[in-house]
C-alpha positions as CSV (number, residue, x, y, z in Angstrom):
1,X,46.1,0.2,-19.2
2,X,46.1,0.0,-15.4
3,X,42.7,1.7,-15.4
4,X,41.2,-1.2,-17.6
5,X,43.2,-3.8,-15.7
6,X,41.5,-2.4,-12.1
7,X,38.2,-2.2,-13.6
8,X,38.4,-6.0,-15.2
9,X,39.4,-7.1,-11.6
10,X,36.5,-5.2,-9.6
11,X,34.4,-6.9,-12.1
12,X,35.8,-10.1,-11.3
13,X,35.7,-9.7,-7.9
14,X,32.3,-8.9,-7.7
15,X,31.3,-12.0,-9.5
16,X,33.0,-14.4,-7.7
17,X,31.5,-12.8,-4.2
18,X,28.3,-13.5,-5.7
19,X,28.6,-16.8,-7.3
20,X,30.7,-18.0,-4.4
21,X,30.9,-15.6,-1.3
22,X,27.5,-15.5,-0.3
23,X,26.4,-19.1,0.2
24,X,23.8,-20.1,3.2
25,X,25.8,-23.0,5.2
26,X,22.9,-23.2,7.2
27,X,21.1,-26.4,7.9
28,X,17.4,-26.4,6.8
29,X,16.4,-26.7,10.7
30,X,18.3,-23.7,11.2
31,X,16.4,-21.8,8.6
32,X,13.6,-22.3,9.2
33,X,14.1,-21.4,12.7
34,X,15.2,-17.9,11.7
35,X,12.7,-15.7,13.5
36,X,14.3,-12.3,11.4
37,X,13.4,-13.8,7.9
38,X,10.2,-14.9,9.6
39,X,9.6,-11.2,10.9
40,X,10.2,-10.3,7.5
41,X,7.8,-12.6,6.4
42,X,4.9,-11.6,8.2
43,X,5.3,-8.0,7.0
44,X,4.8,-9.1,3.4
45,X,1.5,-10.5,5.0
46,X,0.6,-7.5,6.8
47,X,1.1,-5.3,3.9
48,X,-1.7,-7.0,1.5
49,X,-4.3,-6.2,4.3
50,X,-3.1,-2.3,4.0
51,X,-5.2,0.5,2.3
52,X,-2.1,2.1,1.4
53,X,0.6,-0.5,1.3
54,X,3.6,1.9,0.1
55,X,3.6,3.6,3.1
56,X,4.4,1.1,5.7
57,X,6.9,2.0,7.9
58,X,7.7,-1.5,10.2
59,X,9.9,-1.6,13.3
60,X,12.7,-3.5,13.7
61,X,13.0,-7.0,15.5
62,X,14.9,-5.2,18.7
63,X,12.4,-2.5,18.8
64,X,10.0,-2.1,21.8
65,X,6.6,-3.6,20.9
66,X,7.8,-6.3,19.1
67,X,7.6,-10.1,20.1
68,X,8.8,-13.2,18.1
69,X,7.7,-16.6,19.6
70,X,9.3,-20.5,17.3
71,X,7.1,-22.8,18.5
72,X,9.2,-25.5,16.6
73,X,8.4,-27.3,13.3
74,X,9.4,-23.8,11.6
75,X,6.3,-22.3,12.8
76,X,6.9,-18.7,13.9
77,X,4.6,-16.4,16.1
78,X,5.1,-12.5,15.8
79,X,3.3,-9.9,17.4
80,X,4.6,-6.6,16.0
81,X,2.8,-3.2,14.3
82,X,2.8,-1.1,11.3
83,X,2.7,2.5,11.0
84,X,0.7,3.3,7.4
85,X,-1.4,5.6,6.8
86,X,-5.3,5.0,6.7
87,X,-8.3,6.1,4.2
88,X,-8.3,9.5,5.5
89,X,-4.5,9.8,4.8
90,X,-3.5,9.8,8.0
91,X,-0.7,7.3,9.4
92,X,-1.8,5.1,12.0
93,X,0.0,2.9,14.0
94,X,-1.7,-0.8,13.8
95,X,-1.0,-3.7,15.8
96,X,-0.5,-6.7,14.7
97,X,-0.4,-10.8,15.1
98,X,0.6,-13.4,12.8
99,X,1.7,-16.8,12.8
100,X,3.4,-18.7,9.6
101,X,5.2,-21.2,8.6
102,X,8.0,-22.0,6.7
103,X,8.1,-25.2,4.4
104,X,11.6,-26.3,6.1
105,X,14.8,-24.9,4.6
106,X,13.2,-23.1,1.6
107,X,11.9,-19.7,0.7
108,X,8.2,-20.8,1.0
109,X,6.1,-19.5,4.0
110,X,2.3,-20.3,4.3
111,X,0.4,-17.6,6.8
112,X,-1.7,-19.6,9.3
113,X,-3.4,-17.0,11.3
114,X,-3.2,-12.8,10.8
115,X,-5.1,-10.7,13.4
116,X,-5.2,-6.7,12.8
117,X,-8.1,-4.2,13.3
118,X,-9.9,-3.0,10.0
């Protein structure tokens, strides 16, 4: 009985974190200032240009190498790289430039400009 009772509660509690405990109470400016969802972003990008998407290995926003630049307007500027490997199955370290933008507040980002080597 107190097994089913604990296991109807967990339930419960893990409903109403979702439905309620994880809202954004962000401000669409602030969003779409967000230069870690825009880092994010850009590796989605990056990864379609890959030979061997499933294989990228991306740095983190703090590591060495790794630039983020708002230039307002929820336009974001990253310069980062990707380690994937290439043709010859080899992993290569590539480096990278994007710039994107987000359509203010929302989950939709357009890429402007990507520059990587072949």
């Amino acid at each position: 009985m107190i097994y089913k009772s604990f296991t109807s509660f967990l339930f419960f509690s893990i409903f109403i974190f979702f439905a309620f405990g994880s809202s954004d109470d962000r401000t669409p400016e602030e969003k779409c200032a967000d230069g870690t969802t825009a880092f994010v972003m850009s590796q989605s990008f990056v990864e379609k240009r890959l030979r061997s998407p499933s294989t990228a290995d991306f740095p983190y926003t703090s590591s060495e190498g790794v630039r983020m630049q708002y230039m307002g307007e929820c336009t974001h500027k990253i310069w980062a790289y990707v380690d994937a490997q290439n043709a010859f199955g080899a992993t290569i370290r590539t480096n990278y430039y994007t710039e994107l933008q987000n359509k203010k507040g929302t989950d939709e980002w357009r890429l402007i400009d990507l520059k990587m080597p072949e």
